[in-house]
Biopython code that builds the backbone (N, CA, C, O; Angstrom):
import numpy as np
from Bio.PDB.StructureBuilder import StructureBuilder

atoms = [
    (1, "UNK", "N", (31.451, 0.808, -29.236)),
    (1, "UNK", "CA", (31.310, -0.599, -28.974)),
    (1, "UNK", "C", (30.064, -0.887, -28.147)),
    (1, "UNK", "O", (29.322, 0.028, -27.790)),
    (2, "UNK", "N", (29.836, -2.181, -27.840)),
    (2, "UNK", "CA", (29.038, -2.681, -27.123)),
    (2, "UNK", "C", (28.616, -2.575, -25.657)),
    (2, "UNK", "O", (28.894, -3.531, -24.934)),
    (3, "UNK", "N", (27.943, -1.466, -25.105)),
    (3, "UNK", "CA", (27.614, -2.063, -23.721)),
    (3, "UNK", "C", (28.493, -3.112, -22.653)),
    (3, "UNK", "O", (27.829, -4.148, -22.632)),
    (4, "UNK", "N", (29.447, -3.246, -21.949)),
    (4, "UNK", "CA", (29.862, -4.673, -21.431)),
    (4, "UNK", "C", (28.406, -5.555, -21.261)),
    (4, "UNK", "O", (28.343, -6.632, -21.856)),
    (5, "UNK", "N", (27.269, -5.113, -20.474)),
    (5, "UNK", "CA", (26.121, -6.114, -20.158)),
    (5, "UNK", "C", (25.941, -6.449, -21.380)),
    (5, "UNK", "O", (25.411, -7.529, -21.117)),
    (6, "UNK", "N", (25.943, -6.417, -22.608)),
    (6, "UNK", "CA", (25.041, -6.894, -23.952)),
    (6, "UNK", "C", (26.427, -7.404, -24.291)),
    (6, "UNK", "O", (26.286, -8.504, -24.825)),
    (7, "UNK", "N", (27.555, -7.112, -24.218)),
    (7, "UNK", "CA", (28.623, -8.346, -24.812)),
    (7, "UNK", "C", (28.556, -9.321, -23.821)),
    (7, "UNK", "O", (28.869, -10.458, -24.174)),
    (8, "UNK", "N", (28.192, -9.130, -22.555)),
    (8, "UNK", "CA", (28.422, -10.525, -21.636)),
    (8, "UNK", "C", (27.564, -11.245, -21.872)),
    (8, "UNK", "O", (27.936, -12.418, -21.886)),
    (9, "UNK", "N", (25.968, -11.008, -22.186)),
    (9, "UNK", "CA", (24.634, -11.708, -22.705)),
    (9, "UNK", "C", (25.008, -11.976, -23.975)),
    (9, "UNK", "O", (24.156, -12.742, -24.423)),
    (10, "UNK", "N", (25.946, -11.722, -24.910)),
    (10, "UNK", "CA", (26.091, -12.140, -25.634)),
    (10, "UNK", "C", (27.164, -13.492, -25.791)),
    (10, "UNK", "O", (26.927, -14.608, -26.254)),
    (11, "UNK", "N", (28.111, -13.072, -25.364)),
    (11, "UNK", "CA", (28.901, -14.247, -25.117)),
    (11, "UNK", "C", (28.589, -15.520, -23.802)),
    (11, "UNK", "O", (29.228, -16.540, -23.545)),
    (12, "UNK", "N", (27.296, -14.923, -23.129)),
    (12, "UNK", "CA", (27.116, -16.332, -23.000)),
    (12, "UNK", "C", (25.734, -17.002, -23.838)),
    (12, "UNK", "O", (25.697, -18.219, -24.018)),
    (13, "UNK", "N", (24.798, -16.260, -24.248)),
    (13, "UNK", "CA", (24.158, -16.663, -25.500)),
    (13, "UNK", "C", (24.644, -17.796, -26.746)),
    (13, "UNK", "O", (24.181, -18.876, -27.113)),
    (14, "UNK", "N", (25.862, -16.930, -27.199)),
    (14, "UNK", "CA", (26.664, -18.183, -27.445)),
    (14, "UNK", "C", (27.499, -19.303, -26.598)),
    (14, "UNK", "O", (27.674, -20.333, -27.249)),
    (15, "UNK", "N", (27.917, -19.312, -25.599)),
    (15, "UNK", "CA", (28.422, -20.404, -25.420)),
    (15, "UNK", "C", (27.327, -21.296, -24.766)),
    (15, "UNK", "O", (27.713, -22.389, -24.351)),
    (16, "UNK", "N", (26.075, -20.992, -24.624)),
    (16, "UNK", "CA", (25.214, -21.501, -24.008)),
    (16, "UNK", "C", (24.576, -22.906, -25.537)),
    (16, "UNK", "O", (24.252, -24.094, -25.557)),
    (17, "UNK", "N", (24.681, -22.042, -26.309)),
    (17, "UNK", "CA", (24.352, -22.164, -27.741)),
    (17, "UNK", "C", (25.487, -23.461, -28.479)),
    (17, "UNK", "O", (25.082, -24.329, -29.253)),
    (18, "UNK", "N", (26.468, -23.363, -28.166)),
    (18, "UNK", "CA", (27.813, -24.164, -27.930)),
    (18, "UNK", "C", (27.385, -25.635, -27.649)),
    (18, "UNK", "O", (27.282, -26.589, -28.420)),
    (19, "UNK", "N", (27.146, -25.519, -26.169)),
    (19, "UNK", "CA", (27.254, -26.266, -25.223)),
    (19, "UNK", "C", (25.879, -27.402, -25.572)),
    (19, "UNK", "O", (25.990, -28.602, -25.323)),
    (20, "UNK", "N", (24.801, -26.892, -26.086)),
    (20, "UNK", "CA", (23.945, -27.250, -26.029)),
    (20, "UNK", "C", (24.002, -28.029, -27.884)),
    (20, "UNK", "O", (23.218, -28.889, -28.286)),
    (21, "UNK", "N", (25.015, -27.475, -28.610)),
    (21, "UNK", "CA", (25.201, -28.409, -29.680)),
    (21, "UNK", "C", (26.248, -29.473, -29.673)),
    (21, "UNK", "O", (26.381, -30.233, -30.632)),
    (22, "UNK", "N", (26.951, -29.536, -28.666)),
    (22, "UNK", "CA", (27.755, -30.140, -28.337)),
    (22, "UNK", "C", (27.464, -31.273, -27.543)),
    (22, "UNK", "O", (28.194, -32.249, -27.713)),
    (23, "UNK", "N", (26.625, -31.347, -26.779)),
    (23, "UNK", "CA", (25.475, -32.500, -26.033)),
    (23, "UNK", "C", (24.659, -32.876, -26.844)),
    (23, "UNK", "O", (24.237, -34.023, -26.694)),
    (24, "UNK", "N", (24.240, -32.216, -27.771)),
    (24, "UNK", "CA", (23.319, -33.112, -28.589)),
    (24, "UNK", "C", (24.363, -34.107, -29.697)),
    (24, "UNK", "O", (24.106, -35.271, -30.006)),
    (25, "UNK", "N", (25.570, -33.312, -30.174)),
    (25, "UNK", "CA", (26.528, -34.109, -31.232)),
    (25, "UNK", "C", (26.784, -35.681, -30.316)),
    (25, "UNK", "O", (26.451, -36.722, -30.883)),
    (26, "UNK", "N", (27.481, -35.746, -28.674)),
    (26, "UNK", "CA", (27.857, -36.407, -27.836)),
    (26, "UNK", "C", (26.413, -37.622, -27.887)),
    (26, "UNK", "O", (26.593, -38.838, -27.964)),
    (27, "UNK", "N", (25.493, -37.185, -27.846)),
    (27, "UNK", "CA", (24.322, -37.871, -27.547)),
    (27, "UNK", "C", (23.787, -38.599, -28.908)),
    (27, "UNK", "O", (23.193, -39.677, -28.895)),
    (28, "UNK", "N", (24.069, -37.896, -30.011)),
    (28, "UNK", "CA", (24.279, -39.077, -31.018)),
    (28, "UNK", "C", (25.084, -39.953, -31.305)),
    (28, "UNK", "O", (24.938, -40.989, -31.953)),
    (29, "UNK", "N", (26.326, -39.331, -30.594)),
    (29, "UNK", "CA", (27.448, -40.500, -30.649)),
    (29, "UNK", "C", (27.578, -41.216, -30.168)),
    (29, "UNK", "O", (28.349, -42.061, -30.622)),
    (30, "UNK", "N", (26.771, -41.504, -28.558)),
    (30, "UNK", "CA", (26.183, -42.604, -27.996)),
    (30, "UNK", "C", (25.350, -43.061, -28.432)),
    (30, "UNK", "O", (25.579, -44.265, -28.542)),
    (31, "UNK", "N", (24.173, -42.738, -28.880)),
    (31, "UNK", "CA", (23.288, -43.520, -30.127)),
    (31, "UNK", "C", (23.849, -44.344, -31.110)),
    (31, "UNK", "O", (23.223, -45.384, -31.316)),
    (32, "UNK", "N", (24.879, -44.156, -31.783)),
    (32, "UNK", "CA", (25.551, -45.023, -32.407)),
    (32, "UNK", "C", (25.857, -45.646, -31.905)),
    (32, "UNK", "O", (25.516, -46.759, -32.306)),
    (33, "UNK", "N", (26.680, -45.651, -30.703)),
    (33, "UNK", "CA", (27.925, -46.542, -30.547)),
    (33, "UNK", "C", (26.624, -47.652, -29.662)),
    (33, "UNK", "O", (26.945, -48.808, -29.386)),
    (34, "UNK", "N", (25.215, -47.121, -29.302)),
    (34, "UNK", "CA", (24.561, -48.181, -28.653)),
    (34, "UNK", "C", (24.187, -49.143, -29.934)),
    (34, "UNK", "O", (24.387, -50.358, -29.943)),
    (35, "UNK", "N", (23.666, -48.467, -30.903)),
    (35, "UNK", "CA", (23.475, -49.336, -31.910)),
    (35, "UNK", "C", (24.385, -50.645, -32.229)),
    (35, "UNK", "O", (24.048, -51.821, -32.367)),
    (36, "UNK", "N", (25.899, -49.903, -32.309)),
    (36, "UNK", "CA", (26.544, -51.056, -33.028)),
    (36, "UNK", "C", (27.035, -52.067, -31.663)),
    (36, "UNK", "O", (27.554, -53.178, -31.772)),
    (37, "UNK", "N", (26.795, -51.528, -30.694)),
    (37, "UNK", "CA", (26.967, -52.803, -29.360)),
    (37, "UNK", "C", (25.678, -53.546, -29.842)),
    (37, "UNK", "O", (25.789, -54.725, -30.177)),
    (38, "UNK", "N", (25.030, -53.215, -29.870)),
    (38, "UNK", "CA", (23.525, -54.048, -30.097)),
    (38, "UNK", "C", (23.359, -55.089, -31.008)),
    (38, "UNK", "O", (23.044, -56.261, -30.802)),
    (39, "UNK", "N", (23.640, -54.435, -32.156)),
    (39, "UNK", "CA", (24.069, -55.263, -33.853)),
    (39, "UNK", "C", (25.716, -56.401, -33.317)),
    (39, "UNK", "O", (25.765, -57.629, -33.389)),
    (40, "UNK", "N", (26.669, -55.611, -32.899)),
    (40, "UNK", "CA", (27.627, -56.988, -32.251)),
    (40, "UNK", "C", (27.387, -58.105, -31.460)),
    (40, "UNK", "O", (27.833, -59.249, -31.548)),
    (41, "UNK", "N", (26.264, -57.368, -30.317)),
    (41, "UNK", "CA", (25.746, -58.717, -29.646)),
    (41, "UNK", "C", (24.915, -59.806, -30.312)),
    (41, "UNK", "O", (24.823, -61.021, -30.135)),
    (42, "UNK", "N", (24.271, -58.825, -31.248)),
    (42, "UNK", "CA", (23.521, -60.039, -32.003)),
    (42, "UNK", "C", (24.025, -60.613, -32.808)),
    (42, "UNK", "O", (23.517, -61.687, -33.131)),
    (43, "UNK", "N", (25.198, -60.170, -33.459)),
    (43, "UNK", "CA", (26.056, -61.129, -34.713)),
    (43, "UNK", "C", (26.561, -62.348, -33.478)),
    (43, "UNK", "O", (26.409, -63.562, -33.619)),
    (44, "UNK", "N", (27.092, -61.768, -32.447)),
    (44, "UNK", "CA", (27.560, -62.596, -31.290)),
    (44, "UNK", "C", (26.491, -64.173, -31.167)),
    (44, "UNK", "O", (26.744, -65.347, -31.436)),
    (45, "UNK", "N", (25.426, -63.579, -30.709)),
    (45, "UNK", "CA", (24.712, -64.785, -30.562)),
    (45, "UNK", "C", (24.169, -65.640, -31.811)),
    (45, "UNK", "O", (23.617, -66.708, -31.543)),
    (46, "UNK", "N", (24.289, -65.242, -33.182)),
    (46, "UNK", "CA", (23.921, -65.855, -34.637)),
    (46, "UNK", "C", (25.561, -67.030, -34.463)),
    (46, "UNK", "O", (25.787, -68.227, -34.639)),
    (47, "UNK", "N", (26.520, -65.594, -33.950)),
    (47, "UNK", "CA", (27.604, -67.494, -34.085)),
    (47, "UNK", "C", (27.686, -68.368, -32.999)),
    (47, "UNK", "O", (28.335, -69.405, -32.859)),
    (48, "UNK", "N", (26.988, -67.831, -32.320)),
    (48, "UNK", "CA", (27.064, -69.146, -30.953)),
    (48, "UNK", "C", (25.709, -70.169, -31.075)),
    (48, "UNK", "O", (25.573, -71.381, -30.914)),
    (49, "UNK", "N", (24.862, -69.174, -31.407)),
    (49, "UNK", "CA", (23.325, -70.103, -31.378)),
    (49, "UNK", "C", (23.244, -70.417, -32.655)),
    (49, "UNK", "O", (22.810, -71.556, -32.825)),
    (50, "UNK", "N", (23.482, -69.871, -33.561)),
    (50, "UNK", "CA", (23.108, -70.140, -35.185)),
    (50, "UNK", "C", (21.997, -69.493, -35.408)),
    (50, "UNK", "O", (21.148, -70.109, -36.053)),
    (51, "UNK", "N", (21.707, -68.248, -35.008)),
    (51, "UNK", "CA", (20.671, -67.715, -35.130)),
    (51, "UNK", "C", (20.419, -66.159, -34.211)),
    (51, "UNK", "O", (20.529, -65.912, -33.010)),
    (52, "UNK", "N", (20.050, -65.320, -35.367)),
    (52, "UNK", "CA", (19.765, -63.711, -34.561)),
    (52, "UNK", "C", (18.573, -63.893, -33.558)),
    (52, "UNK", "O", (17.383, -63.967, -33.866)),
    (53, "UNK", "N", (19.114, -63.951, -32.306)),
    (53, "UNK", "CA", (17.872, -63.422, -31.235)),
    (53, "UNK", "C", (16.494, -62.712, -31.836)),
    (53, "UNK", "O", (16.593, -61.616, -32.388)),
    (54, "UNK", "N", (15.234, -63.356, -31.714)),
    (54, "UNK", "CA", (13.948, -62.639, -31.970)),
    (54, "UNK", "C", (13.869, -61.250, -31.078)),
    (54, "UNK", "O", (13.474, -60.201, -31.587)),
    (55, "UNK", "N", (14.241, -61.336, -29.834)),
    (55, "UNK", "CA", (14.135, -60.086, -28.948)),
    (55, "UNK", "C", (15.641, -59.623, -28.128)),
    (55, "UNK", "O", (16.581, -60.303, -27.719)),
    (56, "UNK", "N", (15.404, -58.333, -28.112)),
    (56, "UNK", "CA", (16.637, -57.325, -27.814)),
    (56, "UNK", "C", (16.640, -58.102, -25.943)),
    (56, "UNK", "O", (17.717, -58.106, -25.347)),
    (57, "UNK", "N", (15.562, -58.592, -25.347)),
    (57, "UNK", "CA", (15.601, -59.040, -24.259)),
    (57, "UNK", "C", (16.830, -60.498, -24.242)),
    (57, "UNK", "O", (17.683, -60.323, -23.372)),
    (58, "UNK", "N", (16.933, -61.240, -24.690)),
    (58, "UNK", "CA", (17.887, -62.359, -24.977)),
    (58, "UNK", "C", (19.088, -62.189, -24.925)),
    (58, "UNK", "O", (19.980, -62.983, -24.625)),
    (59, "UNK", "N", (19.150, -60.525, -25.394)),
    (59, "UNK", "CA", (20.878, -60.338, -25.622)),
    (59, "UNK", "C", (21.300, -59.812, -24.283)),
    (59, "UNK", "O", (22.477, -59.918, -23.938)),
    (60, "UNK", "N", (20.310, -59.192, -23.430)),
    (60, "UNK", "CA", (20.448, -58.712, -21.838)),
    (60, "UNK", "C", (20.316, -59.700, -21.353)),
    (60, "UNK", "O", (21.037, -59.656, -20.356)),
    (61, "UNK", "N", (19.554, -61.189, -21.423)),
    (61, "UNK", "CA", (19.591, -61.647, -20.353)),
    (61, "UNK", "C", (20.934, -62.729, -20.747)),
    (61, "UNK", "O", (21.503, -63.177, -19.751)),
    (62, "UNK", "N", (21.341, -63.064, -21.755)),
    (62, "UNK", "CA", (22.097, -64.024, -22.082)),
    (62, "UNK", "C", (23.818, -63.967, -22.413)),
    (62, "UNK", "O", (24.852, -64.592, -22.182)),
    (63, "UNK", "N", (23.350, -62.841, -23.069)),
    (63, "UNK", "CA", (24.909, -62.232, -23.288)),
    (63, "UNK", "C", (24.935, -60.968, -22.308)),
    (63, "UNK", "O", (25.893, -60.314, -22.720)),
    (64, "UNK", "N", (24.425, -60.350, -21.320)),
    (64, "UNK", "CA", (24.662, -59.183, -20.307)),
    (64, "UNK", "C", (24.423, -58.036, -21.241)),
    (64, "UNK", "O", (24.714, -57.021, -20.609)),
    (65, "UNK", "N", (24.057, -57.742, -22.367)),
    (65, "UNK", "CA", (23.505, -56.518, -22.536)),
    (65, "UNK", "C", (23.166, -55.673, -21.482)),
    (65, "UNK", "O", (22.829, -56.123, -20.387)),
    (66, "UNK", "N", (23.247, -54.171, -21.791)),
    (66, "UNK", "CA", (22.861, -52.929, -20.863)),
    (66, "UNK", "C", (23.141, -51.989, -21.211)),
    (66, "UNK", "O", (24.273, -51.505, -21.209)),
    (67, "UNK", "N", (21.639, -51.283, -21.787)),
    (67, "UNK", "CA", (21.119, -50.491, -22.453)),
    (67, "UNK", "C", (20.228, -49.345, -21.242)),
    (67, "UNK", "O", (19.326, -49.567, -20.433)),
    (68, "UNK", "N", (20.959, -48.146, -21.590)),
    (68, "UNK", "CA", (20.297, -47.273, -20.467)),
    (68, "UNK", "C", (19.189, -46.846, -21.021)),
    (68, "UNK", "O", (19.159, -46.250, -22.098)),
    (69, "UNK", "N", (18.094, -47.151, -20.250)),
    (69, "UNK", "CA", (16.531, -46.919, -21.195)),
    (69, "UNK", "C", (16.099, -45.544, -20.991)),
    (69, "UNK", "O", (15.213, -44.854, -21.496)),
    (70, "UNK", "N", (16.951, -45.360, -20.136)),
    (70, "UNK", "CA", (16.798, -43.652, -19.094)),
    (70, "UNK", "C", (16.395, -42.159, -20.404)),
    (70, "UNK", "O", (15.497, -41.371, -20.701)),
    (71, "UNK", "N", (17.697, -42.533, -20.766)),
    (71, "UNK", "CA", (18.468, -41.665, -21.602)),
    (71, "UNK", "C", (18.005, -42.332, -23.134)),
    (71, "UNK", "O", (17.707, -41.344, -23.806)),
    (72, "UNK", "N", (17.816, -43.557, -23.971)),
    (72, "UNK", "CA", (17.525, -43.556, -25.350)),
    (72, "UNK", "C", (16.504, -44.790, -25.428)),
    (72, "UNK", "O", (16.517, -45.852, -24.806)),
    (73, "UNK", "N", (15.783, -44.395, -26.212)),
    (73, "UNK", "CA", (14.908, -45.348, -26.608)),
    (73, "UNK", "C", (15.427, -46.475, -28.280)),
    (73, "UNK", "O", (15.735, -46.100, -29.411)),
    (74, "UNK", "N", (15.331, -47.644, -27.779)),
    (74, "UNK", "CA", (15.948, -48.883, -28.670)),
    (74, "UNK", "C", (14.859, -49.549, -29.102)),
    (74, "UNK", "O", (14.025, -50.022, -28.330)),
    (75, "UNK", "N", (14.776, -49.656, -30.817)),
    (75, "UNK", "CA", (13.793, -50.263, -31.466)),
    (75, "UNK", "C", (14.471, -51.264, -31.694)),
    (75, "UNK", "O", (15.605, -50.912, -32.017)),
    (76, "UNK", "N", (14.287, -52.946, -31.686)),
    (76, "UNK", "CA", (15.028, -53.811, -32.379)),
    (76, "UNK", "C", (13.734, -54.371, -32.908)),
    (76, "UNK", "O", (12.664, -54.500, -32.313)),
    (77, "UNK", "N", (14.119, -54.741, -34.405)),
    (77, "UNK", "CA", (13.331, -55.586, -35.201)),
    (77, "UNK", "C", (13.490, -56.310, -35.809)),
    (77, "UNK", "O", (13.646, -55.988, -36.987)),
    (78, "UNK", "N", (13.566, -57.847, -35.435)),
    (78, "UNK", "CA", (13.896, -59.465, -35.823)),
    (78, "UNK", "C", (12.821, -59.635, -37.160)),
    (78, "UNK", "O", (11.675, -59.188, -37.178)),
    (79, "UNK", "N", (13.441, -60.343, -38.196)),
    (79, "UNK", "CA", (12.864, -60.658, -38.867)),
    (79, "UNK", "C", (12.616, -61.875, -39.325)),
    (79, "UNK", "O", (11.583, -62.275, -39.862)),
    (80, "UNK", "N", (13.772, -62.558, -39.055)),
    (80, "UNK", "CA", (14.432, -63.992, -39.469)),
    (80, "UNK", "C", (15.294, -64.288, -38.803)),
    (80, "UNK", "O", (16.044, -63.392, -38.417)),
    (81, "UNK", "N", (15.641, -66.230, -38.233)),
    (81, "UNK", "CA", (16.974, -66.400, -37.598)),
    (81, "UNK", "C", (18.202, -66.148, -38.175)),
    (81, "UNK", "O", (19.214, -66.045, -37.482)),
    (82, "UNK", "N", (18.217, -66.000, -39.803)),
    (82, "UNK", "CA", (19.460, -65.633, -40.553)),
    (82, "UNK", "C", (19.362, -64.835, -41.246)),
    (82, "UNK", "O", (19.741, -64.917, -42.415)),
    (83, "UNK", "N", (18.557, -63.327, -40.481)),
    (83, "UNK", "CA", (18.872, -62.004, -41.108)),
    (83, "UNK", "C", (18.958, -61.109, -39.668)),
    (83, "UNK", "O", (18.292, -61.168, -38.635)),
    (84, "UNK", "N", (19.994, -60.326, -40.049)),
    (84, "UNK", "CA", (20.582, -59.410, -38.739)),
    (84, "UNK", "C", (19.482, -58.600, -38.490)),
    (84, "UNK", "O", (18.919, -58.316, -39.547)),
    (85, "UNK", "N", (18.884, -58.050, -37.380)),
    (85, "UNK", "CA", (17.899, -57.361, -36.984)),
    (85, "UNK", "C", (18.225, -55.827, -37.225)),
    (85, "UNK", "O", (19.361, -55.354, -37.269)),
    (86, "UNK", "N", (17.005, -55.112, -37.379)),
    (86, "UNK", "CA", (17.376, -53.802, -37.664)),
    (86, "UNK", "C", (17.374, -53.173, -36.326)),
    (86, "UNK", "O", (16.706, -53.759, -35.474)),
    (87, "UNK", "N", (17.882, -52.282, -36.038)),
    (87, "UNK", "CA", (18.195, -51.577, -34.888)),
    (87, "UNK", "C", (18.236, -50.372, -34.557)),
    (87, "UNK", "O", (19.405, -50.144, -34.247)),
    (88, "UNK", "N", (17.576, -49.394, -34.437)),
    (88, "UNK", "CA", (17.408, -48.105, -33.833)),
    (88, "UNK", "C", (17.216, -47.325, -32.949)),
    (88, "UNK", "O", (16.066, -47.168, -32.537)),
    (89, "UNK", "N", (18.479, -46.484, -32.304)),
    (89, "UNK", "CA", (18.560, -45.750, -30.842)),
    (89, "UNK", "C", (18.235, -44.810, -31.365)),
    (89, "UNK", "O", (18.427, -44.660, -32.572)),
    (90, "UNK", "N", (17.431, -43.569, -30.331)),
    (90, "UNK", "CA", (17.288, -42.036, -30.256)),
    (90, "UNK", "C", (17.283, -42.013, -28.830)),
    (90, "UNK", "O", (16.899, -42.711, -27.891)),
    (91, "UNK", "N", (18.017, -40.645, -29.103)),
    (91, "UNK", "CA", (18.186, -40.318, -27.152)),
    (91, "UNK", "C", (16.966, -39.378, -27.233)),
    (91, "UNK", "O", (16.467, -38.574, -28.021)),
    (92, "UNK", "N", (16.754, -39.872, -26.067)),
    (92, "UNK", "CA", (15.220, -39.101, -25.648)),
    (92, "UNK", "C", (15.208, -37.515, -25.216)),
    (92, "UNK", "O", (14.148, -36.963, -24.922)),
]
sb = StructureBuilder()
sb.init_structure("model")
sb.init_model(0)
sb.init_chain("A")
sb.init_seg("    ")
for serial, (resi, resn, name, xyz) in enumerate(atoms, 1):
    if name == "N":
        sb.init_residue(resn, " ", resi, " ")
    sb.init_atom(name, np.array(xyz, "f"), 0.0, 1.0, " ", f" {name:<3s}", serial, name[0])
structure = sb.get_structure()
């Protein structure tokens, strides 16, 4: 068998390996779930105002949006008052 030192470098090789796909799965799943807060706030304000917010700033200052800029970067792109904006998180 194995050395104990080369099974212990090994088993934490992998769980290191684990851990580190497991924060990235978590970190897209906050990417989503920022997205579709984002896309709700803005359907939000199309039925109150009659119209999709031009800027992702409107939905923070008006409806309390809060978007951690820390951690993902948020593209929003208005096109029209009666077309839903496109929206894209990546965690940084």
């Amino acid at each position: 068998g194995w050395p104990a030192s080369a099974s212990a470098l090994a088993n934490t090789l992998l769980s290191q390996g684990c851990s580190g796909a497991f924060q990235h799965a978590a970190r897209e799943q906050s990417a989503a779930s920022i997205r579709s807060t984002v896309l709700a706030s803005a359907a939000q304000c199309y039925a109150i105002e009659g119209s999709y917010p031009a800027s992702i700033s409107h939905l923070e200052d008006v409806y309390g949006l809060a978007i951690n800029r820390n951690d993902y970067t948020v593209n929003y792109e208005w096109f029209a008052d009666n077309v839903p904006p496109t929206v894209t998180v990546v965690a940084r």
